[in-house]
N, C-alpha and C positions, 0 to 999 in steps of 0.2 A: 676855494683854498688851493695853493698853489700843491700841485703833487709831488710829494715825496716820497720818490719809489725806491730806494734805497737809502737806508742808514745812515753808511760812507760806505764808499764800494774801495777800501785799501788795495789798490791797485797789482800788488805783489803775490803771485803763486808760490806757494810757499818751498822754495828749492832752500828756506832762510837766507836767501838774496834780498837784504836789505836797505834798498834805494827806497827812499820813502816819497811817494806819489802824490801828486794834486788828486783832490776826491773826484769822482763820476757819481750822478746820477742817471738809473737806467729806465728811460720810456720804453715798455715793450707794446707791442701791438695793439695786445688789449686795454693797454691803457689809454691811449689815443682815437683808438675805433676806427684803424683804417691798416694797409699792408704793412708788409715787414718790410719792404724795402723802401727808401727814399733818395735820389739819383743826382737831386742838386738841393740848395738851401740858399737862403735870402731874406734879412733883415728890412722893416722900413723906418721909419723917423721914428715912432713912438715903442720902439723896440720889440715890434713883436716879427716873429719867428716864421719863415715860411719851406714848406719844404714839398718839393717834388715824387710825390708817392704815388707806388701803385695803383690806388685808390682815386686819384685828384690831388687837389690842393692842400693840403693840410697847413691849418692856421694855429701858435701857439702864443698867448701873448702872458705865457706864467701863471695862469689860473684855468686857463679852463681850452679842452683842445676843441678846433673845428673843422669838421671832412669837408670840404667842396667839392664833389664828384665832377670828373673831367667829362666835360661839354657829349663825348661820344662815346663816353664809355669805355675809356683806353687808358694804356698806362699817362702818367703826366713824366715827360721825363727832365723839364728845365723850370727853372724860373726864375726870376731878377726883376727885385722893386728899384723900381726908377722913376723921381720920381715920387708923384703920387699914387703909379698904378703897380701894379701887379704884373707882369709878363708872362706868361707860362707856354710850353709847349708843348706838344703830346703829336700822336698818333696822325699825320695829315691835317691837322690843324693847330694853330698858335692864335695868341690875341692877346689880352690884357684885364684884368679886374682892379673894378673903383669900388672905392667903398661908398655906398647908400648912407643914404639921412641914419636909415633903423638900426646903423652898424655892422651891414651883411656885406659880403662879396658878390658885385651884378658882373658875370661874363660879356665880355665884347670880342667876338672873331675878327679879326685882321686879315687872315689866310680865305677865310671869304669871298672876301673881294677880289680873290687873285686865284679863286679855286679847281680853273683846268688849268692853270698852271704850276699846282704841284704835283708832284710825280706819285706814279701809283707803290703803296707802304713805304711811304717816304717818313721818318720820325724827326722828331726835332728836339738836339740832345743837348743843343746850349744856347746862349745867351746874352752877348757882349751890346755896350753901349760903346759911342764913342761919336761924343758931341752932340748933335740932334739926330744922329743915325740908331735904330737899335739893330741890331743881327741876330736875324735866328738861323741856326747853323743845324742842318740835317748832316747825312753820311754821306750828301749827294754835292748840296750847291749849300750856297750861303744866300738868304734874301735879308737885304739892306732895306728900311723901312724907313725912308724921312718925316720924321715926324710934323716937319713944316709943310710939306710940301701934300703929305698923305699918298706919297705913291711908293713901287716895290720898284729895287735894280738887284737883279739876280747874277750870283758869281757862280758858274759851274765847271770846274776844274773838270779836268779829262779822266782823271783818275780817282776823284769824288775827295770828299775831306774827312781826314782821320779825325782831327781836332782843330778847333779853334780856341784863339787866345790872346788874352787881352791885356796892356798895359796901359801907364799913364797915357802914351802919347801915340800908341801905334797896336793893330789889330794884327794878329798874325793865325796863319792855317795851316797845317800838314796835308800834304798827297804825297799817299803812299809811293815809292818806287820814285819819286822827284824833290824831295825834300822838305825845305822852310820856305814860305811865303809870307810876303806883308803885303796886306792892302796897300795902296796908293789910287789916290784918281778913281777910285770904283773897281780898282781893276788887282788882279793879284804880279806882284815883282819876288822874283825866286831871290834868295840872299844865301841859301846854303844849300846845296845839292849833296854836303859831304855822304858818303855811302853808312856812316854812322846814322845819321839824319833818316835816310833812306830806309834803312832795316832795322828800324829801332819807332816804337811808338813812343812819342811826346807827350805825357802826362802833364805838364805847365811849363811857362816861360814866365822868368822874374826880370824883371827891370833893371839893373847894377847903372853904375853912375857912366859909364863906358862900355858900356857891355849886355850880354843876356847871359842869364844863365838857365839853360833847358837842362829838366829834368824826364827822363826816359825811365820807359816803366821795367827795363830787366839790366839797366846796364849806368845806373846810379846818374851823377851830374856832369854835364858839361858846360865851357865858356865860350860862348861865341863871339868873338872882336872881329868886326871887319865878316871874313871869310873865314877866318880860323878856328876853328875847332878842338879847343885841348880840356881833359877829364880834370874833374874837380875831383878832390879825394872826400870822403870821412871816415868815421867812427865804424860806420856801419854798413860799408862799402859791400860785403861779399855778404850778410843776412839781408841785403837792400835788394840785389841781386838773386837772389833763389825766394822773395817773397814775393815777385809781383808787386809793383806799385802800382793801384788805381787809381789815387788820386793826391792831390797835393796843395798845399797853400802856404803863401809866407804870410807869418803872424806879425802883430803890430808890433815888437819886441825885436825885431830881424830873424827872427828864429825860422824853421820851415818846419810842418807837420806834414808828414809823409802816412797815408795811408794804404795797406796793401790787400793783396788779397788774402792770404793766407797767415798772416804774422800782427795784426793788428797796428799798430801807431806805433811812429819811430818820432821823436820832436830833436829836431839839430837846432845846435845853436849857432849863427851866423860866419861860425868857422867850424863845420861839419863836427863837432865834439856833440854824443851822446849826451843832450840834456834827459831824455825819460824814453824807455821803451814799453807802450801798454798795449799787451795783448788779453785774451780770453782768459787765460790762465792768471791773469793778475788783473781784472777787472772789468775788461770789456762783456760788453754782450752778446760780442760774435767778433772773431777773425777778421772778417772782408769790412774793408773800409769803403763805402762805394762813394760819400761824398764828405766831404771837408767846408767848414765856415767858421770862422773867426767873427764873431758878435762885436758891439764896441763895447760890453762889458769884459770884452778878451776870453770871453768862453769860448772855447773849441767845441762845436757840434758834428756830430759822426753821423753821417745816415751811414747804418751800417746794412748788413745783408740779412739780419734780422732785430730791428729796431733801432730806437735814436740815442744815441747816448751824449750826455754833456760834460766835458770837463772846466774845471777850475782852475786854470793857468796860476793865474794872477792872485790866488785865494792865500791866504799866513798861513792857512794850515795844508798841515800835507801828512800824509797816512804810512801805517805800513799793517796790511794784513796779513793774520796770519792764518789761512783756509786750510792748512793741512792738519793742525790742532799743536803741531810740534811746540811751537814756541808753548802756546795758548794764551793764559789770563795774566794780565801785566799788573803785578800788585807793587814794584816797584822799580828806580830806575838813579842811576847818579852816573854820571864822569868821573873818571879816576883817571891819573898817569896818560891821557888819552884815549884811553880807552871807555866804550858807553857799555856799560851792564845793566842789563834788565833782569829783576825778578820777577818770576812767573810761577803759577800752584804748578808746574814740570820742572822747576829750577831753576839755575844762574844762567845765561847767556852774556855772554860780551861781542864785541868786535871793537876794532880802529875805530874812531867816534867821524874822522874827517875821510875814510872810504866809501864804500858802495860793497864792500865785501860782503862775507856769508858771516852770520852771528855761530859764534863758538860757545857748545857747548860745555860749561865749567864739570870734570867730572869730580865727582862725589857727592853734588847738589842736587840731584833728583830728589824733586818733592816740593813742596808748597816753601817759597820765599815770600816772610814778610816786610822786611825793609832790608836797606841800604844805609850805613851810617861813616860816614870820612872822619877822624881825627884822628889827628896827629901825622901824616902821612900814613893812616892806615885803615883800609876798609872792613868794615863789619861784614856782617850779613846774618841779620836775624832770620831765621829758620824753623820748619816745623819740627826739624833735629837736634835745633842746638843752635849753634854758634859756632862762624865758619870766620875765620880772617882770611881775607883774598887775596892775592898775589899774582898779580896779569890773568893769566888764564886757570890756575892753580888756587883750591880752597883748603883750607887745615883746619878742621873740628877742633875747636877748643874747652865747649860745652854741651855735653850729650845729655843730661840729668831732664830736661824740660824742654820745651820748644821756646823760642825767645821772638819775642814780639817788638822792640826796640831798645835805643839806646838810649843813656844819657851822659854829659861828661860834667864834671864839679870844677868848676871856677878856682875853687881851694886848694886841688889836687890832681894836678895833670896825669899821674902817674893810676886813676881811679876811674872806671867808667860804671854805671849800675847797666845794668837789662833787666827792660821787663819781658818777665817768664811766664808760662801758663798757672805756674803755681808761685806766685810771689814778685820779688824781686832779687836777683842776685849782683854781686859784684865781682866784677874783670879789674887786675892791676897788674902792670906793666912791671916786670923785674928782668932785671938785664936785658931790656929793651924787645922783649915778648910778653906780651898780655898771654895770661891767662888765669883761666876760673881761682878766685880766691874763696870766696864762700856765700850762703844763701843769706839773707837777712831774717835773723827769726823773730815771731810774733806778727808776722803777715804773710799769709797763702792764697787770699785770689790772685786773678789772671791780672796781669797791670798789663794790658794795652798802650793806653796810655797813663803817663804818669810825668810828672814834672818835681823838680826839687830845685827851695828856695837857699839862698846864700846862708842859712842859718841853719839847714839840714832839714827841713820840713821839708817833707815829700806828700803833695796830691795824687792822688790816683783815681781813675773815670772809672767804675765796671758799667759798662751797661744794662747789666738786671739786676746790681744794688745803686747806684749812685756814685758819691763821691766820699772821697775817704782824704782822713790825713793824720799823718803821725810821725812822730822825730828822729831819727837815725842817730844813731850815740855815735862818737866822735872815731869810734872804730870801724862803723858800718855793717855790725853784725847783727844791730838789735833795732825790732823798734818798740816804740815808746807811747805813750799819750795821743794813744789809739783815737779819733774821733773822727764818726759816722755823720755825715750832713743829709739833715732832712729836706735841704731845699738847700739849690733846685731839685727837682725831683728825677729822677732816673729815667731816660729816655732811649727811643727806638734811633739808632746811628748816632750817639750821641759822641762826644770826643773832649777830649782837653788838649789846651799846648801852652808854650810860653811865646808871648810876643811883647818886644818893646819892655824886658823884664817885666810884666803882669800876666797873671794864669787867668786863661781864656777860658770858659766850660760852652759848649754848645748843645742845645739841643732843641725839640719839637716848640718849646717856648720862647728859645729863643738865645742869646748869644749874651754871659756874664762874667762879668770881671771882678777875680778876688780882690777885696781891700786888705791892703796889708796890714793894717791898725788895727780893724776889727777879725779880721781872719774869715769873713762873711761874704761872701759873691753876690754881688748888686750887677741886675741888667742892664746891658749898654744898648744905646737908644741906636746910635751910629749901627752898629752891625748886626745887631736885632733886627733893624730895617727892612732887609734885605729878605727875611721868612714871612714879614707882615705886608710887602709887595708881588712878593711869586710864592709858589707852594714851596712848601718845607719838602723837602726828599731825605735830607744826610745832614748832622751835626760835623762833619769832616772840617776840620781846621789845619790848614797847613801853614808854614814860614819858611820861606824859601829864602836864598845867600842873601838876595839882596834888602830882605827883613818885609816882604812884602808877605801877608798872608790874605791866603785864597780859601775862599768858601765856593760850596755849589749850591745851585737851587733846581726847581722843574727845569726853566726855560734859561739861567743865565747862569757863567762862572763870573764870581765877582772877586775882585783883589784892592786891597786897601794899601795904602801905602803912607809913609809920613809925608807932611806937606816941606815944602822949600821956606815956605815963609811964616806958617806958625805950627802948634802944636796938635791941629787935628789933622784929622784922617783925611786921608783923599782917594774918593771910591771911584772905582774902576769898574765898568760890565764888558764882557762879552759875551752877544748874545747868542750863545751856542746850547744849547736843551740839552737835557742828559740823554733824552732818547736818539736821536741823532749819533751821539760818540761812544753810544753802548757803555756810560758805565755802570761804575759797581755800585751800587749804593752801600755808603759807607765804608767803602773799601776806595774810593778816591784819593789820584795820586799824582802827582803836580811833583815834575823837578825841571829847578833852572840848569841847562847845560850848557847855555849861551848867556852873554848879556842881555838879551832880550828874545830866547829861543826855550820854548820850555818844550819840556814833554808829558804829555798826561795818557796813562794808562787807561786801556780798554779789555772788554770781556775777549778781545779774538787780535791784540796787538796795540796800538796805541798809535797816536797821530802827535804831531809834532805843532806848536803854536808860536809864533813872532808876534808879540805883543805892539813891535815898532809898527806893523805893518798892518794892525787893525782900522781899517778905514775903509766905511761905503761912499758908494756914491748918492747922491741927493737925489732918487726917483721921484716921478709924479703920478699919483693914483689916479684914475680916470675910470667911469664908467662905461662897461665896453659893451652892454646888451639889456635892455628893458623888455619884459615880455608882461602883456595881459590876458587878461580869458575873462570869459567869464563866466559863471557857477559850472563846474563839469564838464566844462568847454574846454576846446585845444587851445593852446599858447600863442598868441601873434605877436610880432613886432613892434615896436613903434620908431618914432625918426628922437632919437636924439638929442640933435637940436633945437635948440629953442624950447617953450612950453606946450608940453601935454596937455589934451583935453580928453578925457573920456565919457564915456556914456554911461550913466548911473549905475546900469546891471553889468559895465565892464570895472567894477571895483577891486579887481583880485590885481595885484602887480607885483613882477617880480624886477627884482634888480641885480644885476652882474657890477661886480667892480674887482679891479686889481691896480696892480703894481705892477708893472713886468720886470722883472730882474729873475734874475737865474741864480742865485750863489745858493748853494744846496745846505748850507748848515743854518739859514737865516727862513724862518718867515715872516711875512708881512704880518702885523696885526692890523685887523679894522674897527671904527668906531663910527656908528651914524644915529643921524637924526630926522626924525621924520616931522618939523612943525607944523603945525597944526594937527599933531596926531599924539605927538610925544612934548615933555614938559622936557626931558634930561638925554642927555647922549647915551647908549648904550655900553653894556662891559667891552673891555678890548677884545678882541676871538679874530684866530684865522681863517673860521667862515667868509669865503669871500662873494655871498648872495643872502640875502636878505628878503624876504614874500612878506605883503600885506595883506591880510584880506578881508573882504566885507569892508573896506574905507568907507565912511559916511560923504555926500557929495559935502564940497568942499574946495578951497586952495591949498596946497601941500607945496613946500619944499623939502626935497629929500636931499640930505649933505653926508657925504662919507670924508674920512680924513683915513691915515694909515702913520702906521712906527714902523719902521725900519732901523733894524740894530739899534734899537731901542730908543730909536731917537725920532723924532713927529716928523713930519715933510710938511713941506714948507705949503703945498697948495689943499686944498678943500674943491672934493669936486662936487658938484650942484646940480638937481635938474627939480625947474617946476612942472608943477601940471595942478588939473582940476579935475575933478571929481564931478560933473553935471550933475544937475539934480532930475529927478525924474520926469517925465512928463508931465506928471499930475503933482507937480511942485516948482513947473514955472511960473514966469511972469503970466503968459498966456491963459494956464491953467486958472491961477488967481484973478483975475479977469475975470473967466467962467463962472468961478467957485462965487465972485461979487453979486453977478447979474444973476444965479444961480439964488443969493441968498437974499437979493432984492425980490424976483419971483416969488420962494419959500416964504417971504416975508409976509408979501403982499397977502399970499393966499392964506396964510397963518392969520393974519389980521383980519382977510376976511370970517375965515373959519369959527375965528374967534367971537366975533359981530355975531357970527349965524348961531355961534353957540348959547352966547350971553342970552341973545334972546328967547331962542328954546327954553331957555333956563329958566328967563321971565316968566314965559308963558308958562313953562311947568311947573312955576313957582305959584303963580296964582291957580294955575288947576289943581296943585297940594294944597295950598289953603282953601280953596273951596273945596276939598274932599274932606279937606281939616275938620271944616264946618260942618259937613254934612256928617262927618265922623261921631262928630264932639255932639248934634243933634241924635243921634242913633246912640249914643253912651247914655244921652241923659234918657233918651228913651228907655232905653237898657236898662238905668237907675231906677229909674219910676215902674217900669215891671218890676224888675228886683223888689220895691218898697210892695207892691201889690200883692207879689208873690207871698212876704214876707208876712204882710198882711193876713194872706189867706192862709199860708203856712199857722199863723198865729191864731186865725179861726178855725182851723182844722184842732188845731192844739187843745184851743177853747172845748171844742166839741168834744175833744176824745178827752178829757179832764171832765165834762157835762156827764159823759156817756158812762166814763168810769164812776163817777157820784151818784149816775141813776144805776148803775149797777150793783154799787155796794149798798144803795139805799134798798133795792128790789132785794138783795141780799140778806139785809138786813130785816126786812121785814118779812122776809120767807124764815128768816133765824126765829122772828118775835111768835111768829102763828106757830111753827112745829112745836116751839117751845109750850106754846097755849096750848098746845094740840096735845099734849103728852101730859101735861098738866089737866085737859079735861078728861084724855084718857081712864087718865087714874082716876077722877070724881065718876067716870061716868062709869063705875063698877058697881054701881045700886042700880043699874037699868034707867037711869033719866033718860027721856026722850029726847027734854030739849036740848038738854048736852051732844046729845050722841048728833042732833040736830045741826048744831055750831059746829062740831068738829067736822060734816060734810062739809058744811061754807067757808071752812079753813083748809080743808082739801084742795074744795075747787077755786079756791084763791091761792095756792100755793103750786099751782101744776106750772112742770117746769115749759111745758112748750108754750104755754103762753107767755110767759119769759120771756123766752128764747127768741119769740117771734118780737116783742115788743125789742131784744135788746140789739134781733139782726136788721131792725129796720135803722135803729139809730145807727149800726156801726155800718153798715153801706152808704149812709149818708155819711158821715166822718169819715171813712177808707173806703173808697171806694173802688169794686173789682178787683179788694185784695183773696176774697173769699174764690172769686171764678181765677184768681193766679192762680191761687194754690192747688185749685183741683185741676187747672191743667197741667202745671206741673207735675202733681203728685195724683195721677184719678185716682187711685186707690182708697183714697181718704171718704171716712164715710159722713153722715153730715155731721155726729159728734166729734167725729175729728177737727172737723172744719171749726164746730162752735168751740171747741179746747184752742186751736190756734187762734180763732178771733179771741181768747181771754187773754192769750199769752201774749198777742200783738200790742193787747193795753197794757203788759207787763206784770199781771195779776199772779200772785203767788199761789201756790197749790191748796195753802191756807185758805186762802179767798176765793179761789176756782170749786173746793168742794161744796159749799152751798147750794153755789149755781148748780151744778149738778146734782142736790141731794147726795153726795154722799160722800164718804170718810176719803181722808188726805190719803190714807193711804193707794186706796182705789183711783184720787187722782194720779198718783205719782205712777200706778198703773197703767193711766192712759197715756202718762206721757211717755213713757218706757214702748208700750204699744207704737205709740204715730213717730217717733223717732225710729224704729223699725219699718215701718211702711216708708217712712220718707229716705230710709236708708242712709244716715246721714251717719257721719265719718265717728268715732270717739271724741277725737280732739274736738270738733263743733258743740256748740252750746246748741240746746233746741230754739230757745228765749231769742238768741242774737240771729239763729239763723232765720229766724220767721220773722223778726224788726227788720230783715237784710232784704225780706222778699219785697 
């Protein structure tokens, strides 16, 4: 983006000496990145800017500055594009710079080739062409450098050369103590020895049609005809004279810029009359003016003794600041009788509209002026006091009650003007041909700012924190009426009203609407609406200026509408001037015509002056001036240019320079690009003037910028392709590889495959022959199973056998006791053979032969349950053992006590007993744990 280092720099030191000034913009050192001084300057074909700095070369081409350090590290003190090259001169060496494919400056020494022939701390302070000859002029000799020919012819004056100097048709040089010289033939011919010439140094020689005219640096102009020598007068003759002139140039205009040492810039115009004097105190950067160039934009460039400054010759607008605070904030401004008066928040000021005088300040007016209003040959001046009538230099309060904020006059009645007041509206009427205060209107007390009233006595009125109002004025003007509040549009930040073209205007954040006079209802206009729905909104400010033209502001443009010649619509106007740039007020914007085509718009520290006739750019061409790449984390490198880019895959980051070069300081460029194959649509417009890609995929790109300038497209698109490589391992080459690669992969896939399917075979028939063998060992499996089951089922048998001969043994031990107790009793008579039976009932009822008969069956049916249990349990004695053999059959204590002879309850004793020996838990059953063994 091009830099803008100042505002407007209003050229005037505030002594309220107001000559109103072309703007400057100020590069200081730090902006540039190189010295404070620069010694000469020089333009090439695509306008960019070259200047002879402490530093080197310094390149400006409107966007973006470049240091070229001098070749040995010494001041640079010349330079001059001729040409495609670059010339410069410094320290014991001169040469020339071309510019490279990648857009850079490559050094080439001249002085080189000639280098024990310059003399030791020889500098080289300028730079004349003339034909195919170029001169580089030290303080010593002059060296002529044929550029045909490639060789050096050295001029060495006896007395060395103060200056040299160049016109259309003829080279000329000073020595000191001997006067003027002109080349001829290689060689130098004296044409003035006058003792003026002699003890006077020659800051420039100009060309006249007959004549020279030298300027000298303490003793103003002279005309040299022939031999003769006679003083040119001007303006500024004896400040010309005690400032030192260092240096000097005639502008394209005829005009001359004189720069000095001490006094800054004097501009004559081609008959010595004081066009503009700008010094430090009204604008400059510094006093000392060391080098002067005229651009062919007609900007004046200053290398001054501390930074570059630019002026705007040829620019519509021209300033006047006011840095001391005296004037200060410019709220408003009108012509009267000749005279121009500005109101300011410090009060009335005037002067002569057509001098250069000091602004007079009006006494009694201290304090905040809101407007200016002309009728009838007599000026208002609404005030934060009141209401002043002006009178040349002279104001008379005519209403102190309120502050008054504007005027209006009624169509009906010349002799009537309302104001609006901070509390209402009141009315001014003219009797014996002096206005003053008649009365407030009652039944309305806000601020009316703005306020307009229609031919039928309806008056609108704008507040800004309520809206829009309106209501009827009785025919006396004392009262209002049919009060009514409008809910739309809705109340906005800087919002306004006016009358234009008889219809009431309302502006605001939404946008710009026009009351209908049928319905009494404000419908939005699409026409001036526009203008907030293309740039940002800032200010609802509506003006109408003599010639019926009204002007609105936006961020970046003032626009003014005006009626067409040939039908009934608008005819919109820009200029592209940004509010930041002219410092103003937001909504306090103020626009008056003082010229046919000369306005003046107010600012926060003075106001600048605008010619609408003279609004015209020139048709610039955007070009791209610098492409750099890198790659991830890497440093920046060049590239060339011309023609199509190619990079290397991991070089995908790119960056792109573009500009315009122009210099007018209230204008920037905007840009828009597009990157195809990257981007579907152009980008938003922006005064960024570089653009970074990164990570591009490989590819073909064309990258297009285009630019607006004063709002208006340029006519060329400037283009650069390139490519994007793809990576190594995304060539053709690589795919190649990646083919034979997956032919190999292939091959041995498919063998792998072979070698698998068949394992597979094979392991597929050794599964089914394990199948087999499996499925044999199941049914094997089966058939034990059935065996088992079997024996399982004869063990059953057996222990269901064992249980039937036990209950049967039980039973017949039951039938004998029973006999037994039955012969008992018979055998109480002493019978023998009773008592006989009942021994052979004895000894057939004894339990261990039982026992023994019942443990041989149950070892055969259980077998090694009786030696579990006693290893388990030794403790168990062998009635234990035979109680758990009955319990194993599952026999109840019922059935257990016979086997044993004896009562259930002495069974359930024993079991009580061996569930103690076997120590077994409460919760366990005895029955299930001894089935479990």
């Amino acid at each position: 983006m091009k830099t803008k280092l100042s505002i407007l720099y209003f050229l005037i030191g505030f002594s309220l000496f107001s000559q109103e000034l072309p703007p400057i913009v100020k590069y200081p050192s730090t902006v540039y990145g190189a010295g404070n001084q620069s010694w000469m300057i020089s333009q090439d074909d695509q306008n960019i800017v070259y200047f002879a700095n402490n530093e080197g070369l310094l390149e400006y081409n409107g966007t973006n500055w470049k240091l070229y350090p001098t070749p040995n590290e010494t001041i640079m003190r010349s330079v001059k594009v001729i040409d495609n090259k670059v010339y410069t001169g410094c320290y014991m060496n001169f040469g020339y710079w071309t510019r490279q494919a990648n857009g850079k400056l490559k050094y080439f020494s001249l002085s080189d080739t000639i280098k024990n022939k310059i003399l030791d701390d020889e500098q080289f302070w300028n730079i004349l062409k003339y034909d195919h000859w170029i001169l580089f002029q030290s303080l010593n000799r002059i060296y002529i450098y044929d550029t045909k020919t490639k060789s050096f012819k050295i001029i060495a004056p006896k007395n060395g050369v103060v200056k040299s100097f160049g016109t259309k048709n003829s080279i000329y040089y000073q020595t000191m103590n001997e006067g003027l010289f002109e080349l001829e033939a290689g060689k130098g011919k004296l044409i003035s020895n006058s003792s003026i010439l002699k003890k006077n140094i020659i800051v420039n020689i100009f060309a006249l049609d007959d004549s020279l005219l030298i300027h000298t640096q303490l003793d103003g102009f002279y005309k040299l005809v022939g031999s003769v020598l006679t003083p040119v007068a001007t303006e500024v003759d004896s400040q010309i004279k005690s400032s030192f002139v260092y240096s000097s140039q005639k502008l394209h205009d005829g005009s001359y810029a004189l720069g000095t040492v001490s006094n800054g810039i004097f501009i004559l115009s081609d008959t010595g009359k004081l066009n503009y004097h700008i010094s430090q105190s009204k604008g400059l950067s510094n006093n000392t003016a060391l080098s002067l160039f005229e651009d062919k934009d007609q900007n004046v460039w200053v290398g001054l003794d501390n930074g570059i400054n630019c002026i705007n010759l040829q620019t519509p607008v021209h300033n006047f600041t006011d840095d001391t605070g005296i004037l200060g904030t410019v709220y408003a401004s009108i012509t009267h009788n000749g005279m121009l008066y500005v109101g300011t928040n410090q009060g009335l000021f005037c002067k002569n509209y057509h001098s250069k005088g000091e602004f007079q300040f009006i006494k009694g007016t201290k304090g905040q002026v809101w407007s200016l209003f002309e009728y009838e040959k007599t000026l208002f001046c609404g005030h934060d006091s009141g209401t002043f009538i002006i009178e040349n230099a002279s104001a008379k309060n005519i209403f102190r009650s309120s502050g008054t904020w504007k005027f209006e006059s009624l169509l009906s009645n010349k002799n009537i003007v309302l104001q609006g007041n901070y509390y209402g509206i009141s009315v001014l009427e003219k009797i014996n041909n002096q206005w003053q205060f008649k009365n407030k209107i009652q039944g309305f007390n806000y601020s009316s700012r703005y306020f307009e009233i229609t031919p039928n006595l309806e008056v609108y009125v704008s507040h800004e924190y309520k809206g829009i109002f309106r209501f009827k004025l009785d025919n006396s003007f004392s009262e209002a009426k049919q009060f009514h509040a409008y809910s739309f549009p809705e109340k906005g930040k800087n919002a306004s009203l006016t009358k234009f073209n008889n219809a009431i205007y309302y502006a605001h954040k939404d946008g710009i609407f026009k009351l209908n006079p049928a319905t009494k209802q404000f419908e939005k206009d699409k026409l001036l609406s526009s203008i907030f729905e293309q740039d940002e909104y800032t200010s609802g400010k509506l003006i109408v200026d003599q010639s019926n033209k009204i002007w609105l502001f936006s961020k970046n443009y003032i626009h003014y509408f005006s009626a067409s010649k040939l039908s009934n619509q608008l005819k919109q106007n820009v200029i592209p001037i940004p509010s930041s740039l002219t410092n103003s007020m937001l909504g306090f914007e103020n626009i008056t015509q003082i010229s046919k085509s000369t306005y003046l718009i107010g600012t926060t520290d003075g106001y600048y002056t605008l010619n609408i006739d003279d609004v015209s750019f020139k048709n610039y061409t955007v070009s791209i001036s610098e492409i750099l790449i890198n790659k991830q984390n890497q440093a920046l490198k060049n590239v060339v240019l011309n023609g199509e880019g190619s990079f290397k895959s991991n070089e995908n980051n790119i960056t792109l320079y573009y500009t315009v070069p122009e210099y007018n300081k209230y204008i920037n460029s905007e840009y828009q690009y597009l990157l195809e194959g990257f981007q579907e649509e152009w980008s938003e417009w922006s005064t960024k003037s570089s653009v970074n890609f990164k990570n591009l995929p490989a590819g073909k790109y064309t990258f297009k910028v285009r630019a607006k300038y004063a709002n208006t497209l340029l006519q060329n698109t400037a283009t650069y392709t390139f490519d994007v490589l793809r990576p190594w391992y995304l060539t053709n080459v690589a795919y190649l590889i990646y083919l034979l690669m997956l032919v190999v992969i292939g091959y041995f896939i498919n063998k792998g495959y072979r070698n698998f399917y068949q394992k597979q075979k094979e392991k597929l028939i050794e599964e089914n022959n394990l199948l087999l063998e499996i499925k044999e060992l199941e049914n094997e499996q089966q058939l034990m199973k059935l065996r088992n089951e079997q024996l399982s089922q004869d063990v059953d048998n057996k222990n269901r056998e064992l249980a039937v001969s036990t209950m049967t043994l039980n039973s017949k031990n039951e039938l004998l006791a029973f006999i037994k107790e039955d012969l008992k009793k018979t055998s109480q008579d002493g019978n023998k053979n009773i008592k006989s039976v009942i021994r052979t009932i004895n000894d057939n009822i004894t339990e261990e032969d039982s026992w023994k008969v019942f443990k041989e069956a149950f070892d055969n049916a259980d077998k090694d349950f009786l030696k579990r249990m006693k290893l388990i349990h030794p403790l168990l004695t062998p009635n234990d053992l035979r109680l758990c053999a009955y319990l194993r059959l599952n026999l109840s204590s019922k059935e257990i006590a016979p086997l044993f002879n004896i009562s259930v309850r002495s069974v359930e004793i024993k079991r009580y007993r061996l569930r103690k020996k076997m120590e077994l838990q409460h919760e366990i059953g005895l029955t299930e744990y001894i089935l479990s063994v």
